[in-house]
N, C-alpha and C positions, 0 to 999 in steps of 0.2 A: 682141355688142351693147354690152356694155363701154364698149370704148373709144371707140365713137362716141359715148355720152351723156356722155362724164368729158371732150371735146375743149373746152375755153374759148378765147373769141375766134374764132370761125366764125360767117361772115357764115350771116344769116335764111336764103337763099337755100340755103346751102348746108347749114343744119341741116334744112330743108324736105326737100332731097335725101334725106339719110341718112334721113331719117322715113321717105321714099317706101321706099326700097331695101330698109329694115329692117321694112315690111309696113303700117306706121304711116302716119296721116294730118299728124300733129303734133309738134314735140319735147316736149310735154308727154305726149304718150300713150306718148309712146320712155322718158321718166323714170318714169312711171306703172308700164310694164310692167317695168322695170329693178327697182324698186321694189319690185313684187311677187314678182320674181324671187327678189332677194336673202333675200325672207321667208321662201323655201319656196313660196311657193303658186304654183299653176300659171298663170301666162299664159295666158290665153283672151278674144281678143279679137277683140270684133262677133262673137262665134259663139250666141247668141241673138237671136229678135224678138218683142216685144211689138206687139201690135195694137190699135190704136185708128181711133177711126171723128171723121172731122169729115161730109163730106158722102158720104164713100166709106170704104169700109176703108183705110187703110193700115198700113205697119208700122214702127218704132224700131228701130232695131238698136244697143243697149246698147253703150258703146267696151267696160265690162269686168264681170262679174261673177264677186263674190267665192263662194268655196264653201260660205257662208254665205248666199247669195242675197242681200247686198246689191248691187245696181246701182251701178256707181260711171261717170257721166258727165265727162267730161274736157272743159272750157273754155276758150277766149283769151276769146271774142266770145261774147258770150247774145244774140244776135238775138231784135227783137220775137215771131219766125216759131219760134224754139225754145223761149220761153219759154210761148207757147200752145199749145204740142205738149204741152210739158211737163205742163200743169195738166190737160189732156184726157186726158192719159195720167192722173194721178193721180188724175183723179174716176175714170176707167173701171179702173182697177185700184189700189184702196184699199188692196190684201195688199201690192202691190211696195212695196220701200223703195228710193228713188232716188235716190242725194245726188249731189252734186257736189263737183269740184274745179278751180278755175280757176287762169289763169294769175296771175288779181290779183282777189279778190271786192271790192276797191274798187270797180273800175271802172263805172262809171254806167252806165244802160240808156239811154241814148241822150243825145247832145248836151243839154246846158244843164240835167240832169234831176237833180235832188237826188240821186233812187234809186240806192242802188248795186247791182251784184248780190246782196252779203250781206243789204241791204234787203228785196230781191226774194225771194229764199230762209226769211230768217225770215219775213217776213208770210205765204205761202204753205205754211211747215212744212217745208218741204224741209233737211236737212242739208248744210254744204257747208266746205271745206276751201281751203285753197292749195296748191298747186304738187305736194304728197303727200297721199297716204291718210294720214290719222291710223293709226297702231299698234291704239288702242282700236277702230275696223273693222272693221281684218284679224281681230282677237281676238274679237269679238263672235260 
């Protein structure tokens, strides 16, 4: 898994690939799992689900959870449509701790909107990162 996270200069496309191949959805969830690799801690990804209800049961399936039961959600895009998953998930389960880490917690919740993601995250309480897990996480 290595060597395909450490290649610089490879088109989206083709990091998209290696994501695919290597079990991943994302290159961020490829650097995520590397990440936690190198820590020690075991890779385990999307292997729990959390269930919450809008007008039907459904279910979340977490990118990663730490051995400390922090949830840790992997970002590019915070869609209108995740970020209301997200809140219904936290009213319905107040125990989970579920933070994130995006590709850029700049990046605005939609065209022309002051809000950044990091905006979005502290007004809501939610913890959130860039591009790695904080150390202080894994450790927690």
């Amino acid at each position: 898994m290595a060597k395909a996270i450490r290649r610089r200069g490879v088109a989206t496309s083709e990091r998209y690939s290696v994501a695919r191949a290597l079990g991943f959805r994302s290159g961020l969830e490829v650097t995520v799992a590397k990440q936690l690799e190198d820590s020690g801690v075991k890779v385990e990804y999307e292997t729990s689900k959390i269930k919450y209800k809008v007008d039907e049961v459904r279910t979340y399936t977490p990118d990663f959870v730490l051995p400390n039961g922090i949830v840790i959600e992997t970002k590019g895009r915070f869609t209108s449509a995740d970020r209301k998953k997200h809140l219904l998930i936290q009213k319905q389960h107040p125990n989970k701790d579920i933070r994130f880490v995006f590709t850029n917690s700049g990046g605005k919740i939609s065209k022309g909107s002051k809000t950044s993601y990091a905006d979005w995250c502290i007004k809501n309480r939610f913890l959130y990162a860039d591009k790695l897990i904080p150390n202080s996480w894994i450790l927690e």
